[in-house]
KOLNULO-692951 format. One record per residue: x, y negated, z negated of N, C-alpha, C in turn. Coordinates in steps of 0.02 Angstrom, whole numbers, plus 50000, padded with zeros to 5 digits. Each point is the difference from the previous one (the first is absolute). Layout:
N
XYZXYZXYZ ...
This chain:
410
542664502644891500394994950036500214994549951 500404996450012500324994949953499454994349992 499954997949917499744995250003499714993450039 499544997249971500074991950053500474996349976 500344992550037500184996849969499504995149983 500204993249927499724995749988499734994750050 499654995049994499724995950045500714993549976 499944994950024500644995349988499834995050039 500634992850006499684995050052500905000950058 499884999650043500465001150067500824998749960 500425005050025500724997550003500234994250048 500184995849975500354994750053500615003450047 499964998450071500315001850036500615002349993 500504995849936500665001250018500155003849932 499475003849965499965000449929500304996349950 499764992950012500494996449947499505000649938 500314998049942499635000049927499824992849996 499624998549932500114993749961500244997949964 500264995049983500664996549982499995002849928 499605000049989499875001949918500195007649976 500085002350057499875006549993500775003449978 500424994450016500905003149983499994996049951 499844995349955499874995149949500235004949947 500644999149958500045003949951500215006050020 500185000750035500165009250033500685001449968 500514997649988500554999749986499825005549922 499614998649978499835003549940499605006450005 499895001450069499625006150005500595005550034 499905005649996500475004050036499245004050051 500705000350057499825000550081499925007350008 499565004450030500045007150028499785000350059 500285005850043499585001950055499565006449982 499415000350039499735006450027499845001750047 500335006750053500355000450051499305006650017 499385001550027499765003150012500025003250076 500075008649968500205004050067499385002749997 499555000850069499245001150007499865006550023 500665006650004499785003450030500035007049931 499685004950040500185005749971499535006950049 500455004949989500155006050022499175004050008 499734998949947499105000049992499714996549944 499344999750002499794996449949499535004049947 500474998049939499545002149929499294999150005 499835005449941499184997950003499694995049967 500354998149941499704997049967500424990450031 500265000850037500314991650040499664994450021 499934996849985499654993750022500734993250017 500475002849986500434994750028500244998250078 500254994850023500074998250072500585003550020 499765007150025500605002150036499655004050048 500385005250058499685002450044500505007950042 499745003350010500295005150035500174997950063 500195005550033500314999350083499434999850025 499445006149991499374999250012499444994950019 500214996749941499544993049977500344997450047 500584997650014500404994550044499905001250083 500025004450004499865003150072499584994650043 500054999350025499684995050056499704992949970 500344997949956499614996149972500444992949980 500705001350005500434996450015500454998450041 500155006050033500745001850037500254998949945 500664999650059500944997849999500034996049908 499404995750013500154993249948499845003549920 499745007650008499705000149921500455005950004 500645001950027500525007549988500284996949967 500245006349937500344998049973500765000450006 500305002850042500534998550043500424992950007 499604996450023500064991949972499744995649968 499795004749953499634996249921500534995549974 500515002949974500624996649983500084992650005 500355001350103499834991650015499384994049975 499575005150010499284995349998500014999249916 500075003349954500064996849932500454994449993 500595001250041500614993449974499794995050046 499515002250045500034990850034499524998549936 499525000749972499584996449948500404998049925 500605004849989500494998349966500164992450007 500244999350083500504994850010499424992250004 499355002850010499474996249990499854996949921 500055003749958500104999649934500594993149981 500345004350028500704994349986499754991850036 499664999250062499834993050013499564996249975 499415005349963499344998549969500354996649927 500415002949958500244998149945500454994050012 500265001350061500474992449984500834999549973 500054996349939500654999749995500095003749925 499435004549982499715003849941500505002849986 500645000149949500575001649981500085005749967 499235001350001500205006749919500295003850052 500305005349982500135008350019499375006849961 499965001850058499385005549981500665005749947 499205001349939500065003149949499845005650005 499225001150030500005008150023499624999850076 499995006349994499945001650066499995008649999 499014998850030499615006949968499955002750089 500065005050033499795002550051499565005850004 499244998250013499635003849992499605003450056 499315002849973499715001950086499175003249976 499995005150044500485004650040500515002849982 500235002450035500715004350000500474997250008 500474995349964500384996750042500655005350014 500085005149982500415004850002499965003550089 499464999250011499815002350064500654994150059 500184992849969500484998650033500505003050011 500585000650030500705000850002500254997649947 500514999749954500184996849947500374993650002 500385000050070500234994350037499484996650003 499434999950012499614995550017499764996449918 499795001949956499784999449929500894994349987 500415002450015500734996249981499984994050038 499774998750062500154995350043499484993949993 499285003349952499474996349986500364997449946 500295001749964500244999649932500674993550038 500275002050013500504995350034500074993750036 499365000550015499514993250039500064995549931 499355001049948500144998149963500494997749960 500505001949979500934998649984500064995850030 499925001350081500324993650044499994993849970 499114999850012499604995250004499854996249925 500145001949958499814997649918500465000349966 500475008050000500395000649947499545004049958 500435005049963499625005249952500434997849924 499464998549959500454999249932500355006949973 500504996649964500735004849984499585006949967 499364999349986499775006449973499405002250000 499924997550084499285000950026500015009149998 499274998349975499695008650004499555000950080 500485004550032499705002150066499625006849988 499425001550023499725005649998499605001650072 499995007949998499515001750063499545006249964 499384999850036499695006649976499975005050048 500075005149988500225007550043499235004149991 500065007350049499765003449987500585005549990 499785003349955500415006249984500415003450060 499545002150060500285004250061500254993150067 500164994249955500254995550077500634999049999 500265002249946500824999749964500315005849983 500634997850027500525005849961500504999549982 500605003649961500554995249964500374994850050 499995000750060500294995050074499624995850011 499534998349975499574994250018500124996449945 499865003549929499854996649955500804996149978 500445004150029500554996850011500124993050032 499965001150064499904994450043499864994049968 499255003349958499564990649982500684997549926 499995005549981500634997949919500514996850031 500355000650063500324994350026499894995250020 499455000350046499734995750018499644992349966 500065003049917499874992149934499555002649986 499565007750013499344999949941500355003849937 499714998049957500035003549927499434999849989 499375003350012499425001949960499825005050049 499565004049982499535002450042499555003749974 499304999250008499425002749991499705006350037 500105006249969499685005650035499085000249979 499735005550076499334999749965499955006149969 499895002449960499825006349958499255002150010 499744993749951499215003150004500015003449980 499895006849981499815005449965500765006849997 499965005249966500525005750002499405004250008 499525001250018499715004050016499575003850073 500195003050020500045000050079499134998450003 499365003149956499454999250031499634991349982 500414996349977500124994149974500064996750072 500645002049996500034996350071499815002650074 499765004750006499355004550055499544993549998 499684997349949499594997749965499884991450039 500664998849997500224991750015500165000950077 500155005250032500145000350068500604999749982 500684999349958500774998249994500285006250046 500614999050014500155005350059500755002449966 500234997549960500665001149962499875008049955 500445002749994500005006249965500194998849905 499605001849952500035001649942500954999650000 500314997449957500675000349997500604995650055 499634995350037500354997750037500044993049988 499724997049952500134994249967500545000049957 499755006149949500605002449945500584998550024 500305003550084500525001650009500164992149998 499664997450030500224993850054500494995949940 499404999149952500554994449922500715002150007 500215009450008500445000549998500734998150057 499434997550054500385000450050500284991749999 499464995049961499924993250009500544999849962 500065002349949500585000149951500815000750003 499935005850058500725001750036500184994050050 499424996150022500204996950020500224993849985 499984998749951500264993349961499434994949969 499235003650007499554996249972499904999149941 500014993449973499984997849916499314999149996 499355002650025499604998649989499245004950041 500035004649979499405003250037499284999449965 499474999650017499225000849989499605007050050 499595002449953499645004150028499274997149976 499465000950055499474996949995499545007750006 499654998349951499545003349971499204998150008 499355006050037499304998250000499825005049921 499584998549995499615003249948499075000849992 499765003349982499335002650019499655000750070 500465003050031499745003450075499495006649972 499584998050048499275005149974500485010050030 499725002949933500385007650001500764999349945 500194994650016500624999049936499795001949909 500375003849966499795002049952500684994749961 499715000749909500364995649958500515002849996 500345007850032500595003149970500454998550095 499554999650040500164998850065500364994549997 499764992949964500254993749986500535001349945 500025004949956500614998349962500725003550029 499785002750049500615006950053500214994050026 499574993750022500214996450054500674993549968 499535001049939500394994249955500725002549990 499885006149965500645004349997500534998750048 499675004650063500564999950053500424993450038 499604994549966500154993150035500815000949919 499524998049959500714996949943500535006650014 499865004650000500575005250009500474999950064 499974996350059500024997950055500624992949986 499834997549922500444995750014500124991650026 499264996750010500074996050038500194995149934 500104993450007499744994849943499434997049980 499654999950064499344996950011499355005350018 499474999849983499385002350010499534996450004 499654998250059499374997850002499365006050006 499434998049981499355005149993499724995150015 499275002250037499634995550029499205008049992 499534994949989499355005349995499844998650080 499835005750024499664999150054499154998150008 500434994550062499264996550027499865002550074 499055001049977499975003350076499524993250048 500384997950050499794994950036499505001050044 499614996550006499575002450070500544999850060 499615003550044500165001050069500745003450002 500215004949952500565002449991499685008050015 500575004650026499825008849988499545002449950 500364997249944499985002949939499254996649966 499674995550017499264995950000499585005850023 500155002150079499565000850031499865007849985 500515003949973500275005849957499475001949926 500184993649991499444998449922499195000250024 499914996950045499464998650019499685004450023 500175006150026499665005050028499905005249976 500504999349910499975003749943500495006050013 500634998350039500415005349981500465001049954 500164992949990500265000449937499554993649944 500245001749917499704996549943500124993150018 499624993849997500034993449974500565000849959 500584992949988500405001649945499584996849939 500545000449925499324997149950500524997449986 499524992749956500524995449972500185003049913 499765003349984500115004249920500525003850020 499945003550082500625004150006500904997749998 499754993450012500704994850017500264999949958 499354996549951500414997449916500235003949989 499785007649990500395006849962500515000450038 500264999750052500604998450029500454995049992 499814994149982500484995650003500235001149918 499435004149958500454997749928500535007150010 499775003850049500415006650000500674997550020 500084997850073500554995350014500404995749950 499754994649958500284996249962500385005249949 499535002949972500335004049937500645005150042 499935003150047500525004950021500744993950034 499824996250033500674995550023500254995749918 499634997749974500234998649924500395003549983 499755006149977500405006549981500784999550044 499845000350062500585001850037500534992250004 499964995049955500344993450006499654995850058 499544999550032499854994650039499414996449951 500244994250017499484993449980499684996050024 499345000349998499554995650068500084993649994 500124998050053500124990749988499604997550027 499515003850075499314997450033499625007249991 499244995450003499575006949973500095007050015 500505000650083499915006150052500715002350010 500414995949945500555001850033500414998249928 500615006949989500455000349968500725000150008 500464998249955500685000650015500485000449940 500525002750000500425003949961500464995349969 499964994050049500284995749945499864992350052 500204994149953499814991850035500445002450072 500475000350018500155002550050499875005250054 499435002049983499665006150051499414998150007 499754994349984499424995850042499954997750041 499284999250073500214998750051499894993150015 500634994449998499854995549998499754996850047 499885001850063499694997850062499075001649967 499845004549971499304999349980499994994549959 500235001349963500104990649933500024996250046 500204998150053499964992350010499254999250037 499735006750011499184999650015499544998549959 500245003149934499554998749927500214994249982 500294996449989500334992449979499954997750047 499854998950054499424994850048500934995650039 500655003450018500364997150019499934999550084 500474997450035499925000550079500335007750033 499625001050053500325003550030499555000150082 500455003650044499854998450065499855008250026 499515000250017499685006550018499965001650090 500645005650016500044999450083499735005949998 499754997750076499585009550032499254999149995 499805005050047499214998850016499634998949941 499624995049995499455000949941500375000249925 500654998050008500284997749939499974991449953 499815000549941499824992249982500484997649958 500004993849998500624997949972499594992249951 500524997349964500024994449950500414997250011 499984993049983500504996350012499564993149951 500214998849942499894992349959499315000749995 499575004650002499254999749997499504998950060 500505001350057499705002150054500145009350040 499315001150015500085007449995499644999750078 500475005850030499805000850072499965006150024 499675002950050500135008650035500175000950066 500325003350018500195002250075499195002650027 499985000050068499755006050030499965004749998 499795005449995500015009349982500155000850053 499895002950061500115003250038500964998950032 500455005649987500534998350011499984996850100 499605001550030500104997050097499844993949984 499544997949966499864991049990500294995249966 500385005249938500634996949966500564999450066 500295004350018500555000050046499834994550054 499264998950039500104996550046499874995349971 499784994849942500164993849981500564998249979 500495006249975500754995649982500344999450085 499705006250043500304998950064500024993550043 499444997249979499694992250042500414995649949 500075001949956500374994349960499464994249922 499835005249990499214999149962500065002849933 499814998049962500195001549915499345005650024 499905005549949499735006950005499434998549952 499794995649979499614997249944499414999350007 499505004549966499335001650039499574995749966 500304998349919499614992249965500394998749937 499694994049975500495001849934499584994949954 500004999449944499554996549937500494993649944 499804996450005500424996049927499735000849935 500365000749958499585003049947500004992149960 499414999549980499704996749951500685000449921 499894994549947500375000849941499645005949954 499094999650013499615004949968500345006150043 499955003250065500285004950021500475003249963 500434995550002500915002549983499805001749927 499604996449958499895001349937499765008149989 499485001750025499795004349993500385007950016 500124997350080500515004949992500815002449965 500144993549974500365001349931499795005349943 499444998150001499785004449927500005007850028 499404999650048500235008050046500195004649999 500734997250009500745002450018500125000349949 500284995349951500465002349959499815002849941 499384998150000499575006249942500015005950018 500285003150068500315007549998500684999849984 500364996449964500555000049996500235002149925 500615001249987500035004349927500334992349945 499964996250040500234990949968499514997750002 499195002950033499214996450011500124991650035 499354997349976499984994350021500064995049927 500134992950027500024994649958499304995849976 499685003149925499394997049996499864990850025 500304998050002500104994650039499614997550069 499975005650035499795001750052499054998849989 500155002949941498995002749987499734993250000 499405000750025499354992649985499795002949922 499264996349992499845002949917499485002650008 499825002950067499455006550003500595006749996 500734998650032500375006150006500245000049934 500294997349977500275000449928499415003149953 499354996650019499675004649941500035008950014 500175000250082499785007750021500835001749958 500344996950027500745003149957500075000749923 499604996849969499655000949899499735005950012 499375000350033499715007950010500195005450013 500594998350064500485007250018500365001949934 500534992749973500415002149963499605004349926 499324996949980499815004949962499805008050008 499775000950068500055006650032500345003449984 500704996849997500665004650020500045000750076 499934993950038500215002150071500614995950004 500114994249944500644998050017500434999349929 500814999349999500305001049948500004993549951 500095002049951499954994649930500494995050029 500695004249968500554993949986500084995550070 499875004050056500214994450053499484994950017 499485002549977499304994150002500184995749938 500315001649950500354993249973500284995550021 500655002850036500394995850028499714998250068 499264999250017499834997650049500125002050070 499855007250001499925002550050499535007049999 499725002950061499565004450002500305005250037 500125006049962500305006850020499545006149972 499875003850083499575004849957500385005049960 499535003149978500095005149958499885007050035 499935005750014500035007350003499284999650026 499654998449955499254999750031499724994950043 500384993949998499974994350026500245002350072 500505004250014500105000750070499545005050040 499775004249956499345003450022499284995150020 500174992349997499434999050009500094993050020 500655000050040500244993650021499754996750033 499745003750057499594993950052499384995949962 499805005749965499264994449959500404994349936 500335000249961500464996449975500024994850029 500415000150073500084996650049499604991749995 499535005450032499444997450004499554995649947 500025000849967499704997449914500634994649998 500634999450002500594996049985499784993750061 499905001450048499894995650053499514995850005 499435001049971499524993549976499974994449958 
């Protein structure tokens, strides 16, 4: 089942912010994230807030179909627009995720998209994206959204290997991602990603390089890889747990991720965040950057969280309790936190120390700086840019980022 959310102190009734919180905004660029909560069944290895027909069944009505999901996203849209005020920017990106958001109508994904326009304005070269599943699209849909103002789109791949994905519960057929780039392409998309798991227990190192293969041969610009994590209270936990399938290993990852790096290298992509590559400055997804660089963005849909000036907030999960608080006329806001200057600090370093520009030693106290002398003699981070005063890992350094992290932050 989906995570918990965080603990927090109450949303004010009309979700207004603090004054401070648009202070300087003019210099930040604006995104949405537009979360669609449903999907067709659920993966094994999922821990994110979404839910089947199943799951929904008596447990919301009318208010959690997604039928009139649509509406119910753009009234929190048009909520957005009163909470901000007379906030001038025009949204830059605008990520639609899930779930499935493909499981919408494509009209509907356009009209969410359109709310927004209304209501803000989209800059002259906002990057719109949605993520698909392979079997929820076809060249008429994917059509639709290419008119409709998206230019990105994220397929899920996960693996080219059918007992790979047996494995994850995925329901898409070996080869139907492949096609899809081609289809995203016909349709006028300047920008496709295929997202990639890696060390699913039974996956072999030649299994992972078929997968690597068939993604760059496929064509997209972008590749993300992600090692799999097995969550509690997920299929795929309780799977592990009863010993039907292997624990994954973390030795198995590394040998994967340098497998990954070295084969998308090869093939022209260049990692710019630890998990994610692109073919050129223009095939990066800039709606993730403004997550790693700590900018604003407004997060709609059940159990979606958002930023705004160093205040960070979450919806409700359950899509019937989301719907009936925007229905009463009620911001959907289940709590939200102000971050401290130490906060924001830290999670500066974080973030952008997965980044392929790192972080600004600047940032460090002089317990972290000494850990950043120690890394950099490691070899976990690079010479010349720790000259010029900044901290970028190195090859091995991203193999061992979170502890890095961690050592930088004291």
């Amino acid at each position: 089942m989906p995570s918990a959310l965080p603990d927090g102190e109450p949303v004010p009734d009309d979700g207004s912010l603090p004054a401070s919180a648009l202070t300087g905004s003019a210099d930040r660029p604006l995104g949405f994230y537009l979360h669609v909560p449903y999907c067709a069944t659920r993966c094994g290895y999922c821990d994110f807030n979404t839910y089947t027909a199943t799951e929904l069944r008596g447990s919301g009505g009318v208010l959690a179909s997604r039928d009139n999901y649509a509406d119910t996203l753009v009234d929190e849209i048009r909520l957005a627009r009163k909470v901000l005020g007379d906030d001038p920017r025009p949204v830059r990106t605008v990520f639609v995720g899930g779930g499935t958001p493909t499981l919408l109508a494509a009209g509907d994904l356009v009209r969410m998209l359109g709310a927004i326009r209304d209501e803000f304005g989209l800059a002259p070269d906002a990057e719109v994206t949605t993520e698909a599943n392979p079997e929820s699209v076809d060249p008429a849909y994917l059509a639709a959204l290419r008119e409709g103002g998206f230019n990105r789109v994220s397929f899920g791949m996960q693996s080219a290997k059918q007992h790979v994905l047996k494995v994850l519960d995925r329901t898409h057929t070996p080869g139907r991602p492949e096609a899809c780039v081609a289809e995203a392409r016909a349709a006028g998309f300047s920008h496709v990603n295929l997202d990639l798991i890696y060390g699913t227990p039974g996956e072999s190192d030649d299994d992972w390089r078929a997968s690597l293969e068939a993604a760059i041969g496929a064509g997209p610009d972008h590749v993300s890889a992600y090692a799999l994590i097995v969550e509690e209270g997920t299929q795929l936990a309780r799977r592990i747990r009863r010993g039907e399938v292997p624990m994954t290993d973390d030795d198995v990852h590394a040998d994967r991720y340098l497998i990954a790096d070295s084969v998308l290298a090869e093939a022209g992509f260049d990692w710019y965040e630890v998990s994610n590559w692109a073919t050129s400055e223009a095939g990066r997804c800039l709606h993730n950057e403004l997550y790693w660089r700590g900018a604003d963005w407004w997060g709609a849909g059940p159990g979606a969280h958002s930023h705004v000036g160093g205040v960070r907030w979450w919806n409700v999960k359950h899509p019937g309790a989301y719907a009936a608080a925007l229905a009463s006329g009620k911001p959907p806001g289940a709590g939200r936190e102000l971050l401290s200057e130490e906060d924001r600090r830290v999670e500066r370093i974080l973030l952008e120390l997965r980044l392929r520009e790192g972080a600004p030693l600047s940032l460090l106290r002089e317990e972290g700086l000494a850990a950043s002398r120690r890394a950099l003699g490691e070899g976990l981070l690079e010479g010349v840019p720790y000259e010029e005063g900044r901290a970028v890992l190195t090859l091995p350094g991203r193999l061992l980022a979170d502890a890095v992290v961690r050592d930088l932050v004291d």
